[in-house]
C-alpha positions as YAML, in Angstrom:
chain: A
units: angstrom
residues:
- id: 1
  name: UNK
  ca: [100.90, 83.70, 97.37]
- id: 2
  name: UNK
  ca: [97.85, 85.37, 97.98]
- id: 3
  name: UNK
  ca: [97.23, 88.93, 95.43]
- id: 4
  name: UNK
  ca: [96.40, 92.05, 96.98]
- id: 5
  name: UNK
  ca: [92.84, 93.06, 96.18]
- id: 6
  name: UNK
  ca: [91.92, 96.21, 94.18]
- id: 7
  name: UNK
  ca: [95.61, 97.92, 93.02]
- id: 8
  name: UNK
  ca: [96.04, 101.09, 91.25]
- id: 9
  name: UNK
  ca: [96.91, 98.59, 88.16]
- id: 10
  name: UNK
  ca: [94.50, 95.95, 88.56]
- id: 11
  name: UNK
  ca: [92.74, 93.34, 90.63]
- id: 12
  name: UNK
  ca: [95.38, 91.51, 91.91]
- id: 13
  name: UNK
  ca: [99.05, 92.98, 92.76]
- id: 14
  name: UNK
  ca: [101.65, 90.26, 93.77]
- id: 15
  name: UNK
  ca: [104.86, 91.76, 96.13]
- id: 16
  name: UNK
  ca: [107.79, 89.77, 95.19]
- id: 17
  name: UNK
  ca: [111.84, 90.88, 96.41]
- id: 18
  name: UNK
  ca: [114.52, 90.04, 94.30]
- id: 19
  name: UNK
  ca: [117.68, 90.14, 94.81]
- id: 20
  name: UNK
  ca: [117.12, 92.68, 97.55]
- id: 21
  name: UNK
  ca: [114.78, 94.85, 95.47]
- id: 22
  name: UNK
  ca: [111.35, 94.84, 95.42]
- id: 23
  name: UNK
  ca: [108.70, 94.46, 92.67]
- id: 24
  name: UNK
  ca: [104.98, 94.97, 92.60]
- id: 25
  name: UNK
  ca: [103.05, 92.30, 89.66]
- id: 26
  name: UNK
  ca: [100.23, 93.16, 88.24]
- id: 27
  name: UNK
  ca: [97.96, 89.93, 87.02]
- id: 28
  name: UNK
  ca: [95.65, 89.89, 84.27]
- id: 29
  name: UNK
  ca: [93.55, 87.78, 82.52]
- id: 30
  name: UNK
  ca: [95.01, 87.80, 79.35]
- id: 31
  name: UNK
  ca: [98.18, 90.04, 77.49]
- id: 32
  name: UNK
  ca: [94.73, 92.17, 75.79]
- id: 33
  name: UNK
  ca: [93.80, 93.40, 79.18]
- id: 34
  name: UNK
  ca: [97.55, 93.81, 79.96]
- id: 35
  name: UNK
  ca: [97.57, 96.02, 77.62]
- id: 36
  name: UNK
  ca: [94.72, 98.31, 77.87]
- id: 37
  name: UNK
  ca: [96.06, 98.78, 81.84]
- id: 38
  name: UNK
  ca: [99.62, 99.35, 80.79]
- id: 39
  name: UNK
  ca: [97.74, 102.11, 78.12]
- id: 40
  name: UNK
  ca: [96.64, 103.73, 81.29]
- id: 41
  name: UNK
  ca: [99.81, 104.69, 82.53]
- id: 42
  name: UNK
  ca: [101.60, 108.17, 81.45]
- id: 43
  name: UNK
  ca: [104.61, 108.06, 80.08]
- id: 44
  name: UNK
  ca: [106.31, 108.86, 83.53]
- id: 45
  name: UNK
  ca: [104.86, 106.33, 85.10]
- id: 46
  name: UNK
  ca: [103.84, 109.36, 87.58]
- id: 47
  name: UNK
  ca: [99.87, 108.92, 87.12]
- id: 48
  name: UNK
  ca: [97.62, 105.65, 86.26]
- id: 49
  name: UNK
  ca: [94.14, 106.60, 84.45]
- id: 50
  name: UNK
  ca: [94.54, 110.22, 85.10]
- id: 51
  name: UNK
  ca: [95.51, 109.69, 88.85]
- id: 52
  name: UNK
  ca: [98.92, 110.90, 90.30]
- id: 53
  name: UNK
  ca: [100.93, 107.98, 92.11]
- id: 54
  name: UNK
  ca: [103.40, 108.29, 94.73]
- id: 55
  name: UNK
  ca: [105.48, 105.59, 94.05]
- id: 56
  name: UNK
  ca: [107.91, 106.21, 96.37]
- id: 57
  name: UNK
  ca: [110.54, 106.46, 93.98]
- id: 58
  name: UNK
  ca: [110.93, 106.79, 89.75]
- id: 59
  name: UNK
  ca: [108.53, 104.20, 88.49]
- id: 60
  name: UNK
  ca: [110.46, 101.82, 85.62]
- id: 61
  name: UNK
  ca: [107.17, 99.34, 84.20]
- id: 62
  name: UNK
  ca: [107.88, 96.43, 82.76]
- id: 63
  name: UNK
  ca: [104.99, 94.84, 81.01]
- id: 64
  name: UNK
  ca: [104.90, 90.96, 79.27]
- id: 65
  name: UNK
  ca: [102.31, 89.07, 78.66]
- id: 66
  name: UNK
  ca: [99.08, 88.78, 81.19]
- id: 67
  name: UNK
  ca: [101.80, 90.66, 83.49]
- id: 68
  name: UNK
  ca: [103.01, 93.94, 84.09]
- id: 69
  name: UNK
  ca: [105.84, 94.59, 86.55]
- id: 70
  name: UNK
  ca: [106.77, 97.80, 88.80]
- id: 71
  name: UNK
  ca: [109.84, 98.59, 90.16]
- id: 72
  name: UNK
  ca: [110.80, 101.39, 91.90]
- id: 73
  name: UNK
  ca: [114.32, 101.58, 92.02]
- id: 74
  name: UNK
  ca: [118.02, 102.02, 90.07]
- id: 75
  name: UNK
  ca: [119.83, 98.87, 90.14]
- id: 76
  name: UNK
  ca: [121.11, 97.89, 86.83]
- id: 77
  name: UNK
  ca: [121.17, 94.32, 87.20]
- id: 78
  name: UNK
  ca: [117.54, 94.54, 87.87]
- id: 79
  name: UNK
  ca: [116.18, 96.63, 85.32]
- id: 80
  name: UNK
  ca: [118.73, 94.74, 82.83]
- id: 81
  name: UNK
  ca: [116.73, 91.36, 83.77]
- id: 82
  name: UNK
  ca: [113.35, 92.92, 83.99]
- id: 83
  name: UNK
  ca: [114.03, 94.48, 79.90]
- id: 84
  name: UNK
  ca: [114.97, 90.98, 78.82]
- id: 85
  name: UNK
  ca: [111.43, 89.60, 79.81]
...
């Protein structure tokens, strides 16, 4: 799977669907730079390094290790799985 070049996150921004739902991944180089990107983000997930975002939807992130994952949606079962990371 090829990233996406130059994300509101990070370099490279992987589109996965799961289960019907879709997720946006953020890859890093290591869980430090994970870290200082997932830092960036306010608390409502609404703006990234002082920038608003239009998600589409209420942002839930979802960071572990070199990773951090978006998804914009409500199902449970999702954001159940993604919390257990």
């Amino acid at each position: 799977m090829e990233p996406l070049i130059g994300t509101a996150l990070g370099d490279k921004e992987y589109g996965l669907t799961v289960n019907g739902e879709n997720l946006q991944v953020y890859d890093y180089a290591d869980a430090s730079a994970a870290g200082a990107a997932a830092a960036t983000v306010s608390k409502d997930g609404t703006q990234v390094g002082g920038t608003v975002m239009d998600w589409g939807g209420d942002p839930h992130l979802y960071p572990a290790g070199h990773i951090i994952v978006v998804y914009i949606g409500s199902e449970k079962s999702v954001m159940d799985t993604l919390s257990a990371v």
